[in-house]
N, C-alpha and C positions, 0 to 999 in steps of 0.2 A: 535592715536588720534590727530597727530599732535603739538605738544605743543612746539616741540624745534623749528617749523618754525616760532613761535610768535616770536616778537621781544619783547624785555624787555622797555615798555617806562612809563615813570613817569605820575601818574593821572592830579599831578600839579605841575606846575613851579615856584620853592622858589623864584624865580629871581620877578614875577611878583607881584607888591604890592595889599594892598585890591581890591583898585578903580579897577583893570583889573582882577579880577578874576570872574567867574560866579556863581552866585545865586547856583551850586551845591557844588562849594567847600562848603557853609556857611551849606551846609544841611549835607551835609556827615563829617564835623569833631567833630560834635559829634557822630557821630554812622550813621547808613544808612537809618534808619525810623525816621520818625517825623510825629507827630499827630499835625493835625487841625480839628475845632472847626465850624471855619463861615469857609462858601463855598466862602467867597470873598477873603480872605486872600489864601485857597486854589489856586484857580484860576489867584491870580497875580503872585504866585509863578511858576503855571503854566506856565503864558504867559513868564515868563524870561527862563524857561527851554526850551521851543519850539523855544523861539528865541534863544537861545543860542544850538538849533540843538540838541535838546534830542530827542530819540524815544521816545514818553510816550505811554503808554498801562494804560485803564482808565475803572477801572468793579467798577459795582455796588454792594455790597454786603448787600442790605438789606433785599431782601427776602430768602438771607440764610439760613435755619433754622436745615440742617444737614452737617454734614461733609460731605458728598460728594457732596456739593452744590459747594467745591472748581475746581470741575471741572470745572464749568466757568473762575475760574484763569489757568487751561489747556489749554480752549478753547480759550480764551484772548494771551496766549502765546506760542498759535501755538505747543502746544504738542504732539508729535506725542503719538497715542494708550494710552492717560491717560484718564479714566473716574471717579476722584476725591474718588476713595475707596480705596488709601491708603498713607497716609503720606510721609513713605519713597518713595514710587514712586513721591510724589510732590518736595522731597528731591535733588531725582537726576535729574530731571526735571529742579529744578532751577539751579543746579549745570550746566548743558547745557545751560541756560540760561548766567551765569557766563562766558562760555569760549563761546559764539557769537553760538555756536550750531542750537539754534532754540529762536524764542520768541525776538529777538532784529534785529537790524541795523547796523553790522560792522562798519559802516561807521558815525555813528550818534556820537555824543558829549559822549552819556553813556546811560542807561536805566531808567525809572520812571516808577514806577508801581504807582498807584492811587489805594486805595482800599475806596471809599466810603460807608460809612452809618455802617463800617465795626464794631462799637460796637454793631449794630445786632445781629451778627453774632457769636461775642465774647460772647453775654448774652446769646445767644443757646447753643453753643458749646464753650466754654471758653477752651478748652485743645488745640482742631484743631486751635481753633485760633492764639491762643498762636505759636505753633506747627508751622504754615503757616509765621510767623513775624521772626522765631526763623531760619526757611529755608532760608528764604529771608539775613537776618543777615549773616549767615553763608556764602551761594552764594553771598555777595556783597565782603565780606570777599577778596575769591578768585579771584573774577572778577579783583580789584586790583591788585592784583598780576600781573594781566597782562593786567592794562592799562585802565580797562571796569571799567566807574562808574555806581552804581547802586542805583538808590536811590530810597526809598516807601515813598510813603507820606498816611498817614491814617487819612479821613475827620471820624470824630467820631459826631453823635448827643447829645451824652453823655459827659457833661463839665468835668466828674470826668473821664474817662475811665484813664487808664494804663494800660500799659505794661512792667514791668517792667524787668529787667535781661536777657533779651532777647539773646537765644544762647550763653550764659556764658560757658566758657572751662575751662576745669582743665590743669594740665601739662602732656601732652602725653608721651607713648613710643615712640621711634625713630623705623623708619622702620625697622630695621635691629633685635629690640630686640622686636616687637607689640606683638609677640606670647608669650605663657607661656612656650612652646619651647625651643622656641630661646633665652630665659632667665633660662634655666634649672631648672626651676620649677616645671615641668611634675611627 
């Protein structure tokens, strides 16, 4: 997969104070998704990500009305062979999205995905949606890990929507012991 020819570099520079840092650090140290409201306040956030050299990737999600309507976030991110009928496939999807795979710009500042009108879609399918924000969390996750920021922004027409707990983790096994195996529990 290539992973040890990544080099290991820092998303942000401690050294750099507020004034020089860009409008993504402010969005990503709370978490990777941030909900808006007015499409103006959207869009100026837009315009400092574009100037500050984000890919953005920008879908509509109001006429979603079933979970596989996310294959337009497929289609949007360059998927190869996903037609939105199944989660874990949008799973590992974004996770390629994460390591530059497909769906970004190497080269670009970091990723933004834009989901508009997306409490639509939430009011239809509240699980996939959930599900889709929870993927996303998870691949922004790793994408730091080596250096890719990633950030969602979700225009909601709905002043109350939330999301909340998004891709919450427990305490894992470590590789060595993941199986019930490998932990002589069998």
């Amino acid at each position: 997969m290539g992973f040890a020819t990544l080099s290991p570099v820092a998303a942000y520079d401690l050294a750099l104070d507020g004034d020089d840092l860009d409008v993504g650090y402010f969005l990503l140290r709370d978490g990777p998704v941030t909900l808006y409201r007015r499409t103006e306040v959207l869009e100026a956030a837009l315009a400092q990500l574009r100037e500050s050299a984000y890919h953005v990737v920008d879908v509509d999600a109001s006429a979603w009305t079933a979970e596989t309507d996310i294959r337009n976030l497929g289609d949007a991110l360059a998927f190869p062979d996903f037609r939105g009928n199944s989660l874990d496939a949008f799973q590992d999807h974004m996770h390629d999205v994460a390591t530059h795979e497909h769906g970004t710009d190497r080269h670009a500042t970091g990723t933004v995905l834009v989901l508009r009108a997306y409490d639509s879609f939430a009011r239809h399918c509240p699980w996939p949606a959930r599900c889709v924000l929870s993927s996303f969390v998870h691949s922004a996750h790793v994408a730091l890990l080596f250096g890719h920021r990633m950030i969602c922004l979700v225009q909601s027409n709905d002043p109350n929507v939330e999301f909340r707990e998004l891709s919450v983790t427990g305490a894992r096994w470590n590789d060595a012991e993941v199986s019930f195996t490998s932990r002589h529990l069998s």
